[in-house]
C-alpha positions, 0 to 999 in steps of 0.5 A: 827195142821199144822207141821209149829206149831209143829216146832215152839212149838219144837223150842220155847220148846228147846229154854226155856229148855236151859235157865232153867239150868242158872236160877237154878244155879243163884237161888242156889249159889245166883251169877251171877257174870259171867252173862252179865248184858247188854246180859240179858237186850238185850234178853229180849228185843227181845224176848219182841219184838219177842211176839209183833211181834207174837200177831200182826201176830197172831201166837200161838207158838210165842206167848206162847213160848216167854210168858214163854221166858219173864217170864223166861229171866225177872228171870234171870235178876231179879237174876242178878240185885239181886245177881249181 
């Protein structure tokens, strides 16, 4: 495996943890009042676009990274717009 996909992973890997610890906290206190409703729907957009952009360049760590990234973001909005 090239080191340029061992990065991308790397990245993509720190990215999806640091949005891990939000998702737990809303899922448990059942609040996301302090959450941005407009911030989320911003982000999931682009990572919505950034996995296009990856499948058409056909780029393996972009692809699975943001997959995971959508799932992820499209919880805490899901969150947000059930607990808001």
């Amino acid at each position: 495996m090239p080191i340029i996909d061992i990065i991308g992973y790397a990245a993509g890997f720190l990215i999806l943890v640091s949005i891990i610890p939000q998702i737990i906290k809303s899922w448990k206190t059942k609040s996301t009042k302090d959450l941005s409703l407009s911030r989320y729907l911003i982000y999931l957009t682009g990572v919505l676009l950034w996995l296009i952009y990856g499948i058409v360049i056909i780029n393996g760590p972009m692809i699975l990274i943001n997959s995971i990234n959508l799932v992820l973001a499209s919880s805490v909005l899901y969150l947000k717009i059930r607990y808001g």
